[in-house]
N, C-alpha and C positions, 0 to 999 in steps of 0.2 A: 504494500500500500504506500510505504515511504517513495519507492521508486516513481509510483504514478503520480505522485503529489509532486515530486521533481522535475516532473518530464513538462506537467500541467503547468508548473513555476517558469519554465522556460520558454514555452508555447505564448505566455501571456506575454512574456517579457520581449523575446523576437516580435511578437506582431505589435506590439508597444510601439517599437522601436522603428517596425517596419513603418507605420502612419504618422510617426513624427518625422520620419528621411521624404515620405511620400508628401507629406502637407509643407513642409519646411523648406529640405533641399532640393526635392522634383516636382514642387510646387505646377502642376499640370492637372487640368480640369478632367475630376474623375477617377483620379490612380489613389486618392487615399484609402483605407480602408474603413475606417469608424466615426473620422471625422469630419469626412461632410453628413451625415446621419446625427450626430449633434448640432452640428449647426446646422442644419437645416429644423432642426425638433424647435431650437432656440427660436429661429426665425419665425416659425409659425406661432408661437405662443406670444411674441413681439406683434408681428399683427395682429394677434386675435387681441390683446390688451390694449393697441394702439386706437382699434376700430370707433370705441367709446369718444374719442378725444376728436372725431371729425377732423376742422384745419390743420389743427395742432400734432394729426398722429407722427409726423415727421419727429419730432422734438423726441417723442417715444421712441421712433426706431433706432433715431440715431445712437441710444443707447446698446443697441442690438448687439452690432461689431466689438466693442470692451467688453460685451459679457459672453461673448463669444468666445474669444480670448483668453479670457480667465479659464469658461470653462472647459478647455481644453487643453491649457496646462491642466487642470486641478484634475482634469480623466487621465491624463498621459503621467502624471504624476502618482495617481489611483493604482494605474496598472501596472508602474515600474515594482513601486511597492508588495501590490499583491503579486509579480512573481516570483521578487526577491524571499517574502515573505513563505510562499510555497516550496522553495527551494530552503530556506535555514530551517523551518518548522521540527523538522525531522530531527535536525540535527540540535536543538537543543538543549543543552544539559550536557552535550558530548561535544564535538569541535566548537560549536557556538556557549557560552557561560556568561554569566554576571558576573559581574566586576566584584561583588560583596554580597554574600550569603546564600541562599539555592538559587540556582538556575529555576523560573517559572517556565514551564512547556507549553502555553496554552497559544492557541492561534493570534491573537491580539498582541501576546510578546514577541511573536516572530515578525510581525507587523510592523510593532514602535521598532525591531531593532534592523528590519529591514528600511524601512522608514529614514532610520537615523544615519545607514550608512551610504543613503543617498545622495545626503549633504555632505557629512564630513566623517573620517575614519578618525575611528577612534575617540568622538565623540558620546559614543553611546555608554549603555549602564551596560551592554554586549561585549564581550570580546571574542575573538574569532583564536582558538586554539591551536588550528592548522595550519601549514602552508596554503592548503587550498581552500578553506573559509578565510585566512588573510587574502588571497587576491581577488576573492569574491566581494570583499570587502572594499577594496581595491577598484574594483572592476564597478561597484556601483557606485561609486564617490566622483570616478569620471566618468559615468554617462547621466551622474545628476548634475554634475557641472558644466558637462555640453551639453543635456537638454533643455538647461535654464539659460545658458546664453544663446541657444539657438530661440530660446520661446522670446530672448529679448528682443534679438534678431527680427524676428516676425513681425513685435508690435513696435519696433521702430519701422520697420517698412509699413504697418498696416497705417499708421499716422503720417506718415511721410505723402499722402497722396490726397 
């Protein structure tokens, strides 16, 4: 079961990874995979709330695009997490530990401390016991720190026009 929960952790993470290369750097209409599907959901619930406000619905939409934004970091951020998080779950208490006193097992720990090594290594209440939970640790610390300068990226272009 450990195995499929791994395999599941990395499937989330490649296709993560793959819609942020697809909306970001091959920015080409249609090749994303998840994230015209949100923004499009966004979009409709922007006009359905605009509709009320007649002349004015502009003023509503124009909000649409920043919250678009957000919310697509805050999904691509969602999924980095939960496959990082599917991928240590397993392993905590054993390559992955606390820093001070028992290792907690529970899904939500493997979260904050997937979570945590998105930002920065070493950071967390987690530490990584292996060589291969250190560069997984590693490994997530720069693709949280290229997918936040890539999401800057974006919304300095999205404002730029």
């Amino acid at each position: 079961m450990a195995l499929v929960e791994q395999i599941a952790g990395a499937v989330v993470k490649v296709v993560t990874l793959l819609d942020i290369f697809l909306t970001i750097l091959y920015a080409r209409a249609g090749t994303a995979l998840f994230s015209p599907v949100v923004s499009r959901a966004i979009w409709l619930v922007f006009r359905l709330v605009s509709r009320p406000f007649g002349r004015n619905s502009g003023r509503v939409l124009s909000f649409c695009g920043p919250v678009i934004l957000v919310a697509l970091i805050f999904v691509w951020a969602a999924g980095l997490a939960l496959g990082s998080a599917l991928i240590i779950h397993p392993h905590l208490g054993g390559g992955i530990r606390a820093s001070q006193g028992s290792t907690p097992r529970d899904f939500m720990s493997a979260l904050y401390a997937a979570g945590s090594s998105l930002s920065f290594v070493g950071s967390s209440d987690f530490k990584p016991q292996s060589a291969v939970f250190q560069a997984l640790y590693m490994l997530n610390s720069l693709i949280g720190m290229s997918v936040m300068s890539l999401d800057w990226r974006m919304s300095c272009r999205s404002t730029a026009h």
